[in-house]
N, C-alpha and C positions, 0 to 999 in steps of 0.2 A: 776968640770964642766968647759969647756971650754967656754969663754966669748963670741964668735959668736954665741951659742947658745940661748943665754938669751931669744932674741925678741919670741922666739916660746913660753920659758917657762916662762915667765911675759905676760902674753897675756892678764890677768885680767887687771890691771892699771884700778883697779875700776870700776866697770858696775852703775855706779850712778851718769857721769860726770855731765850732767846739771841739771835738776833734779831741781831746783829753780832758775834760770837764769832771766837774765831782762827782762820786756815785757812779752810777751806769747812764750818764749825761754823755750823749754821744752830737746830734748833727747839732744844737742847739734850738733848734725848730722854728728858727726864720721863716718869714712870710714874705721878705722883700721882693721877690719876682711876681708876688701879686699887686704891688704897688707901683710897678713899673708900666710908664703911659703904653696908652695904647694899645695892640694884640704882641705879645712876648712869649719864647718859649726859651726853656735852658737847660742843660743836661750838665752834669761835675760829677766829680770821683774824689774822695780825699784819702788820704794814705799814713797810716800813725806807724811811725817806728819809736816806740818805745824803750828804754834803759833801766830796768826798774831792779835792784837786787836788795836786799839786808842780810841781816843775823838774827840768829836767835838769839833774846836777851839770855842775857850772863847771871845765869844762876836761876833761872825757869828750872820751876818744880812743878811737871805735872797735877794736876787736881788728883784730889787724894783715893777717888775712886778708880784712878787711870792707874799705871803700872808705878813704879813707887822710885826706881833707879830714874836721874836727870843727868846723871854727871856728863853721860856721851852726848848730852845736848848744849854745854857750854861752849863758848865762842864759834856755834858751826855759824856757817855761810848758808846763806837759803840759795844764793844762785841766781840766772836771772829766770823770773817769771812771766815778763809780761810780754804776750802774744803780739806781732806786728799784726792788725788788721783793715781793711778798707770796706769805707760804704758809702756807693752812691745817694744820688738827688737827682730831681728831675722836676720842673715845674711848665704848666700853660695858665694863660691868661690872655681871656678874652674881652674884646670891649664890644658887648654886646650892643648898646646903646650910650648914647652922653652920660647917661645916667646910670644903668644899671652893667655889672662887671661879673665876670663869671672866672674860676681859676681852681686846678688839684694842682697839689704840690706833693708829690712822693721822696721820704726821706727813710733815715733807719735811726731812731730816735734814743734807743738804748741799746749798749751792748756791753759783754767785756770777753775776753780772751783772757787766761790767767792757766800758766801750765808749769809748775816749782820742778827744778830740777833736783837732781839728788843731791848737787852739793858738796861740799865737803866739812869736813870737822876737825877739833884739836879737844881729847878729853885732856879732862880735869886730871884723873887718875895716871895720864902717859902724856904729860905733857913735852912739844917736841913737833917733829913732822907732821903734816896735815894726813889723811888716812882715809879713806870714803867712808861714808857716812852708813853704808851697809842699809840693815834694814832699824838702825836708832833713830833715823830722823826724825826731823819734826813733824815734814809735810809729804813724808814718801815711807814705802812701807819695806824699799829695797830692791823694788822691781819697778813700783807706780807711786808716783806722784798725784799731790792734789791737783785738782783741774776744773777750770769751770768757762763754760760758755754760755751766751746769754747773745741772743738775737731779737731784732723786732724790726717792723716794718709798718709805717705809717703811708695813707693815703687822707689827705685832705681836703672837704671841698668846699669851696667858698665863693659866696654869692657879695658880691658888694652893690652898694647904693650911693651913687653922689651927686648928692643934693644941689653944688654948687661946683667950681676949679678947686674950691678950697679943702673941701669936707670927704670923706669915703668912711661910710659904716659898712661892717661886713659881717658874717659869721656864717660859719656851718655845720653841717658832722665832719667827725674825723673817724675814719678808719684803723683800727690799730692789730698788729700780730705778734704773740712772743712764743719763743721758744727756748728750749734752754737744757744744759747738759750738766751735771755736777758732781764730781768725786772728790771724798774726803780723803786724805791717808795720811799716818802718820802720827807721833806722838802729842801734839800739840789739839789733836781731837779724840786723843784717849787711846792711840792705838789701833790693831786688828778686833779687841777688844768689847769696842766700844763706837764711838763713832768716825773713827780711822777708816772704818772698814763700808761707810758708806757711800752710796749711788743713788743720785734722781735723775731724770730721765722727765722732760716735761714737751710731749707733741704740740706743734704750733697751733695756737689758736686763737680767734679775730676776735673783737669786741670793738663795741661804738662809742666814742664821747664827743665833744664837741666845741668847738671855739669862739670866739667872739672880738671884735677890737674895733677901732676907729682911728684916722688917721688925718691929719690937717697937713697941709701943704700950700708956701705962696711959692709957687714956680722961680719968681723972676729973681729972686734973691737963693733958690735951690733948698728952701726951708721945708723940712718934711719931718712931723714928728709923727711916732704910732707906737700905740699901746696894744696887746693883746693877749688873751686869757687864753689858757687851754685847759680842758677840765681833766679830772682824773678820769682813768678807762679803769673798769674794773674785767679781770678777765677769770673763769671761773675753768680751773685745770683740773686733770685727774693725772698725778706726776706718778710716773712707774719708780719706786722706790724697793731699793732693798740694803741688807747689812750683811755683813760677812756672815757666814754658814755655821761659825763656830765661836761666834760670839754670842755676849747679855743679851742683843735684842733678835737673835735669829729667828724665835717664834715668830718676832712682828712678819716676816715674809710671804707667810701663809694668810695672811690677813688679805681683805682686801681695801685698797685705798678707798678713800673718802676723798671728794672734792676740794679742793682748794683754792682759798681766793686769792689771787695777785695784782693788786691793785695799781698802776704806773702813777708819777704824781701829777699833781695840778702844776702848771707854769705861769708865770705871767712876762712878755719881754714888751721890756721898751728901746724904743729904735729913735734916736736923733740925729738928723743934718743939716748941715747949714753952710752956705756961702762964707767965705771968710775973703776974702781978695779974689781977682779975674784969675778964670780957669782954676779953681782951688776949694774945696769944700773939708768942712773936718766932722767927725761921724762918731757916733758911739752907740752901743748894745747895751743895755743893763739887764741882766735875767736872773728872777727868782724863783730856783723849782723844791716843792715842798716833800724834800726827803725825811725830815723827820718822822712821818708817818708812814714813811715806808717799811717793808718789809716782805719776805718769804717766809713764809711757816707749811709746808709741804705735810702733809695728814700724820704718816708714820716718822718722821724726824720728831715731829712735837710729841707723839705719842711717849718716845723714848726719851725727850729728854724731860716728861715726866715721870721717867723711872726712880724708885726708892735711893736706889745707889746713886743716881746720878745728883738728886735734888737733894743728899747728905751732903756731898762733894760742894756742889755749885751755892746751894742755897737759894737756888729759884725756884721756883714752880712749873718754871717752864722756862725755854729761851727759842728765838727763832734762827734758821741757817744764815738769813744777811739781815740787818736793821741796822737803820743810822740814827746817830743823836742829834743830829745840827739838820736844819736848810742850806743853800745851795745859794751862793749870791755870786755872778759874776757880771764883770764891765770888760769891756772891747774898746778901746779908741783912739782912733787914728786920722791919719790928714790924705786927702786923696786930691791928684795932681794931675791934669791933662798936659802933656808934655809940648805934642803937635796933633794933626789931626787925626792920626791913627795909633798914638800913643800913649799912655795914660798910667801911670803905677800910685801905690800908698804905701805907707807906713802907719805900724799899727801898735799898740801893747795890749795886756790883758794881763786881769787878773781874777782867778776864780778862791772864794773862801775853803771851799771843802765842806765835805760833810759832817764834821767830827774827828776827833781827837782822843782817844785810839778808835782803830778804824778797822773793818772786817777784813782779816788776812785775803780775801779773794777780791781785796782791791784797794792795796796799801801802798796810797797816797792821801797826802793832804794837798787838796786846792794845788798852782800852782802863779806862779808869773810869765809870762811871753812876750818874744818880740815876734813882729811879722811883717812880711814885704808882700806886694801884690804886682803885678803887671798884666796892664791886657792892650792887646790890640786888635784895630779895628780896620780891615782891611776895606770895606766899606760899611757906609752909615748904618746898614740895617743888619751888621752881626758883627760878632765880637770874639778871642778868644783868650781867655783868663788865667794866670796859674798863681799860686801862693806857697809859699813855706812861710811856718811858724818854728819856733825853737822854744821848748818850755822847760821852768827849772822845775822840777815837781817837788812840793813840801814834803818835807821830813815826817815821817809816820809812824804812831807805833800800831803794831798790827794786832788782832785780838780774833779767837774763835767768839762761837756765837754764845758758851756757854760764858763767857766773861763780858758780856755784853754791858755798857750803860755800868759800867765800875773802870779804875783806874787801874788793873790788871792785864797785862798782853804779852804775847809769845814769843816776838821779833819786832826790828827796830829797821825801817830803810829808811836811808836816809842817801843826799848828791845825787837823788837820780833824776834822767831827763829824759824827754820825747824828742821829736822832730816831725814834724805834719806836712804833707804836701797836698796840693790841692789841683784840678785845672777844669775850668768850665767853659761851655760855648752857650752863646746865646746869641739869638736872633730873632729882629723884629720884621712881622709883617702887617 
């Protein structure tokens, strides 16, 4: 097989690229299926089973506005929290003319799933056999636990121009939708109290931004590099918020919310490949997404955590439900292998920095490392069918509510946990 060919016949390079990424970094937001010659379509599913548990650090004393007794929260176990989730992809790509390229690609670009168990515990005071955690936990109230869901859905559309074999500029709007679910509980947010006892609630809804990039290709050597920006979408919510009934901010209930902005971040990915020997190409991802400027601040949470009592305790002014300290850098790179004419696998690693160090209890990990395998076959030249597992070590974390935000202060420590990502796509040319 002739080595310009490759890029058609390695078209898999794993359907599971982010798949656990930092932050609520979900498909990574690949654009590969619109750089693929000619008219193409593909459809994939990818599948995280996650292993994510800790502890509550050893000798956490709640903030001194929260309940004053810590002893029942030494050596507990948090349990495991992190939800198995899956979300599809889907891409078309037209060759409208020599010249001009048309292509949507629908992905789910952020998410997370986070559900803390009750757990168990060993006090300070009885120490001895493990005992349920009752209603002292950190992150449960004895009935419920913290919990938080977070969806989106992206649609993409992109017009490309190429000037030459060599050259493709592109860009267009992107379509974006979030929605999202969130329960606090627990000692580690101040109890029934305080913000233990809160709930948001945020209805889907769309907003437009837009992307850009350009990409150079010499065919006969399989050489294809692209860059591409995506901008921040800004989405503007009205989240149904409330607190427990017989708690400091129960007044807020009767209020009525105010608008809130959610703003998704800006990205940038760079994609390279290259021929390295007959039938053989090696390939790499680089993506920077700019979480530092992120954040949630839902109308009535902020209100409260400008309360008197709370900003004696905290010493802030204010603090937001998720915010990260760091950006988001991760690499993908691997070797991809045409075996025979209908057979083709790679090999892959990764690795992502994370967002920060301590990190928001409702998604406590740092970055991680991966390895990953691909395999597709090709039952005939014009489709194909894909699958991938990854294995990832997730970084050691320590975890922090939001009132402890941007300081070296945190509630719990996970640490040895791991995912495993499945992936499997189809793709066909005509």
């Amino acid at each position: 097989m002739k080595i310009k060919t490759l890029t058609a016949a390695l078209a898999c390079a794993l359907p599971v690229t982010g798949a656990f990424a930092a932050a609520l970094d979900r498909s990574g937001q690949s654009i590969s299926a619109f750089l693929q010659p000619g008219n193409y379509f593909e459809a994939g599913i990818s599948v995280l089973d996650p292993n994510v548990s800790g502890k509550v650090r050893n000798g956490y004393t709640p903030n001194a506005a929260l309940p004053a007794s810590s002893a029942g929260l030494q050596n507990t176990s948090v349990g495991e929290m992190a939800e198995d989730y899956y979300f599809p992809s889907a891409a078309l790509k037209l060759q409208v003319t020599d010249n001009f390229s048309f292509g949507l690609i629908y992905d789910q670009p952020f998410g997370a799933e986070v559900e803390y168990s009750t757990g168990t515990q060993k006090t300070t005071a009885l120490p001895g056999p493990l005992a349920p955690l009752g209603n002292q936990g950190a992150f449960h109230n004895g009935t419920e636990g913290t919990s938080v869901e977070v969806k989106s859905q992206s649609i993409s559309m992109l017009f490309g121009y190429q000037p030459t074999e060599n050259f493709n500029f592109y860009a267009g709007p992107v379509y974006q939708t979030m929605k999202g679910d969130v329960q606090l509980r627990g000692l580690a947010y101040g109890g029934t109290a305080t913000f233990g006892g809160y709930n948001a609630s945020i209805k889907e809804t769309g907003d437009i931004g837009w992307l850009a990039g350009a990409a150079f290709q010499i065919p006969d050597i399989a050489l294809k590099a692209s860059v591409t920006y995506r901008s921040e979408i800004e989405h503007s919510v009205n989240a149904k918020e409330s607190f427990n009934s017989a708690g400091l901010f129960a007044g807020l209930n009767a209020v009525p919310s105010k608008e809130t902005t959610i703003t998704t971040p800006q990205s940038v990915n760079l994609d390279l490949q290259s021929g390295i020997m007959a039938d053989t190409v090696a390939f790499a991802n680089i993506r920077w997404v700019n979480w530092k400027d992120f954040s949630i601040q839902p109308d009535k949470f902020t209100t409260a955590s400008k309360h008197p009592a709370v900003q004696a305790s905290t010493g802030k002014p204010e603090f937001a439900l998720i915010a990260y300290t760091d950006d988001q850098w991760s690499v993908n790179a691997g070797v991809g292998r045409k075996v025979t004419d209908k057979w083709a696998g790679n090999v892959s690693v990764g690795y992502d920095t994370g967002a920060g160090n301590p990190i928001s209890t409702l998604g406590p990990t740092e970055g991680y490392w991966n390895v990953g395998l691909g395999l597709q076959f090709s039952p005939a030249a014009n489709y194909f069918i894909a699958g991938g597992v990854k294995y990832f070590w997730l970084g050691d974390a320590k975890a922090q509510a939001g009132s402890q935000f941007d300081t070296p202060n945190y509630v719990a420590e996970f640490e040895d946990n791991n995912a495993i990502a499945y992936g499997l796509k189809l793709g066909y040319r005509f």
